[in-house]
C-alpha positions in Angstrom: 77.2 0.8 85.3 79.4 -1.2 83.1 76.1 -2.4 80.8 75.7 1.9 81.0 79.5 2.8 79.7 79.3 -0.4 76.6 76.5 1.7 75.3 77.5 4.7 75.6 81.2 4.0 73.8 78.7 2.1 70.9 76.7 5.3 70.3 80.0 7.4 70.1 81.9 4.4 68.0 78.3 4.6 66.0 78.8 8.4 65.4 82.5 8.1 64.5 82.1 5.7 62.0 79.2 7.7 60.3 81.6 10.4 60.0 84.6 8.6 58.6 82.0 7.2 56.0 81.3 10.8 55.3 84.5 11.8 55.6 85.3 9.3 53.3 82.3 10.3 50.5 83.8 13.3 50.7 87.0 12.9 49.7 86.4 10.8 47.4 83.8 13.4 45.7 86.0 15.9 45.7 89.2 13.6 44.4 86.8 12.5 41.4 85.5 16.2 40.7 89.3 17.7 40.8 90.1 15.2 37.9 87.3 15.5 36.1 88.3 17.8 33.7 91.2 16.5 31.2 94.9 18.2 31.1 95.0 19.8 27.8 98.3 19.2 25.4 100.9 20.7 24.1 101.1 21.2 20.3 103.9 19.4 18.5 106.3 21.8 16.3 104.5 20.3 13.2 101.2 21.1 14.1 102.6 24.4 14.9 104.1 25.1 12.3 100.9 24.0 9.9 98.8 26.8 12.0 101.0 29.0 11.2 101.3 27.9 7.7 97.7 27.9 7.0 96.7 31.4 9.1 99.6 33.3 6.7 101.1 34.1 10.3 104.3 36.3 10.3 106.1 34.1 13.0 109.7 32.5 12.4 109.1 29.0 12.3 112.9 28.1 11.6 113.6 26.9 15.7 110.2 25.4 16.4 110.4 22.2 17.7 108.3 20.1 20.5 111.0 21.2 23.4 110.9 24.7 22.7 106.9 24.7 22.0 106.4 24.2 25.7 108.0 27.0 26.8 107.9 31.1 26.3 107.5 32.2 22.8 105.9 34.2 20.5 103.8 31.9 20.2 101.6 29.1 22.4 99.2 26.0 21.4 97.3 23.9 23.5 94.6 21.0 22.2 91.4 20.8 24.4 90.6 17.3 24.3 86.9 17.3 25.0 86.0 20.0 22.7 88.3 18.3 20.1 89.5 21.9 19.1 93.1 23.8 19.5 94.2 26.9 20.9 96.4 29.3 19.4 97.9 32.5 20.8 100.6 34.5 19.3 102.0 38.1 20.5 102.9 40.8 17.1 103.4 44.3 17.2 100.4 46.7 17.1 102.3 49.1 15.8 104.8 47.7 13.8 106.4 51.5 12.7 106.9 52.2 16.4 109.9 50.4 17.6 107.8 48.8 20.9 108.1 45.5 22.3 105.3 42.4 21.5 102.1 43.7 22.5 98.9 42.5 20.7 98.0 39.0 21.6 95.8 37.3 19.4 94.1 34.0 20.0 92.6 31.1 17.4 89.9 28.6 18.4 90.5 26.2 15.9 88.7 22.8 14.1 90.0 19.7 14.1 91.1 20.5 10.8 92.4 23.9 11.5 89.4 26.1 10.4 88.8 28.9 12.2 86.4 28.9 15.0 86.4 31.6 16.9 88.8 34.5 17.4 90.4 37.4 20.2 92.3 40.7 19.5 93.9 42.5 22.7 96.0 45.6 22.1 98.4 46.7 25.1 98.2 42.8 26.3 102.0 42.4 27.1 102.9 45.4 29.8 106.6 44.6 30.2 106.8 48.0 32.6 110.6 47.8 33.7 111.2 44.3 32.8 111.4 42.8 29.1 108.6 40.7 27.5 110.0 37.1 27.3 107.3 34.9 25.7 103.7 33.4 26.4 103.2 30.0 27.0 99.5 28.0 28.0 99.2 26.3 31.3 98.1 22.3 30.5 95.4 22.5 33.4 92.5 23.2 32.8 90.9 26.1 35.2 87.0 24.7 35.6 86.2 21.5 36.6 82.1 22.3 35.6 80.6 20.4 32.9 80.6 22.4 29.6 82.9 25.2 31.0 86.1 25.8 29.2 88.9 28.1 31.0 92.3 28.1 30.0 95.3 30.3 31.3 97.9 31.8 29.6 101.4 33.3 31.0 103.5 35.9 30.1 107.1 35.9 31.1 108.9 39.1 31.7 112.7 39.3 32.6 114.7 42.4 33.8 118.8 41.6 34.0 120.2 43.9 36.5 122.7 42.8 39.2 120.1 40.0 39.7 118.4 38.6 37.0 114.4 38.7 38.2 111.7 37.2 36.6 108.0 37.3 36.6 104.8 35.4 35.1 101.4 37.1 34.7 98.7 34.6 34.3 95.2 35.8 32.6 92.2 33.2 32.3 90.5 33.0 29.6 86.8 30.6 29.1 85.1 30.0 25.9 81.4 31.1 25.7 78.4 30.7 23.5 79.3 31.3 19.8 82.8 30.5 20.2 84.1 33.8 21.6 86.7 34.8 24.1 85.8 36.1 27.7 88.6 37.5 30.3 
């Protein structure tokens, strides 16, 4: 019996270890596959401030520096390392007659060397509702992890100041397709 009971715990010992060697593939598929993609970077105020510069933007450039580019503004940059190119967003009034809040965002694919790429108009994008449009910012992580995809997100922070001060981010994707354009 005891000859019996040694083979038996083998075959299971056998089995386990097949699975932790699985188990183990596995993980460390999915750990390599989940950091595949590069974070994507911040803009510096300078580079900012040249995009701006060179587009003929109307945004105030006076209190841009590399603290304040990371978070909501009028404006958002991010470089995509593996595509060497930048991403610009800014919000403007559709209507600048109408006294309305921010809501056009427009977006910049741009070259190395700041030539324009590609490019993405949305009326009506900032829908404050209650609460008052804050600033956009882009989220450094990229949102695909599959080869040749690009997805980026972008936030908009809305505020309302009552008795409690409440705030809220939307997040829309957005992925770059074949001739450089913009898809939602």
């Amino acid at each position: 019996d005891l000859p019996l009971i040694y083979s038996k715990l083998r075959q299971a010992m056998h089995l386990k270890l097949q699975f932790l060697l699985l188990l183990g593939l596995h993980t460390v598929f999915m750990t390599t596959q989940s950091h595949a993609a590069e974070s994507y970077t911040a803009c510096t105020a300078n580079e900012i401030k040249q995009i701006i510069q060179k587009h003929r933007l109307k945004l105030d450039t006076e209190f841009i520096n590399d603290e304040s580019a990371k978070g909501f503004n009028a404006y958002a940059c991010i470089k995509l390392p593996t595509q060497n190119q930048t991403v610009f967003a800014y919000t403007s009034k559709s209507n600048p007659i109408e006294n309305r809040t921010d809501d056009q965002l427009s977006i910049l694919l741009l070259s190395p060397k700041l030539k324009l790429h590609g490019r993405y108009d949305q009326k009506d994008f900032i829908d404050a509702g209650e609460f008052k449009y804050k600033g956009i910012r882009f989220e450094n992580v990229p949102f695909s992890t599959l080869r040749d995809t690009t997805v980026f997100g972008l936030s908009v922070n809305y505020i309302k100041s009552e008795e409690l001060t409440t705030e809220t981010n939307k997040l829309s994707l957005f992925q770059i397709i074949k001739n450089n354009q913009f898809k939602v």
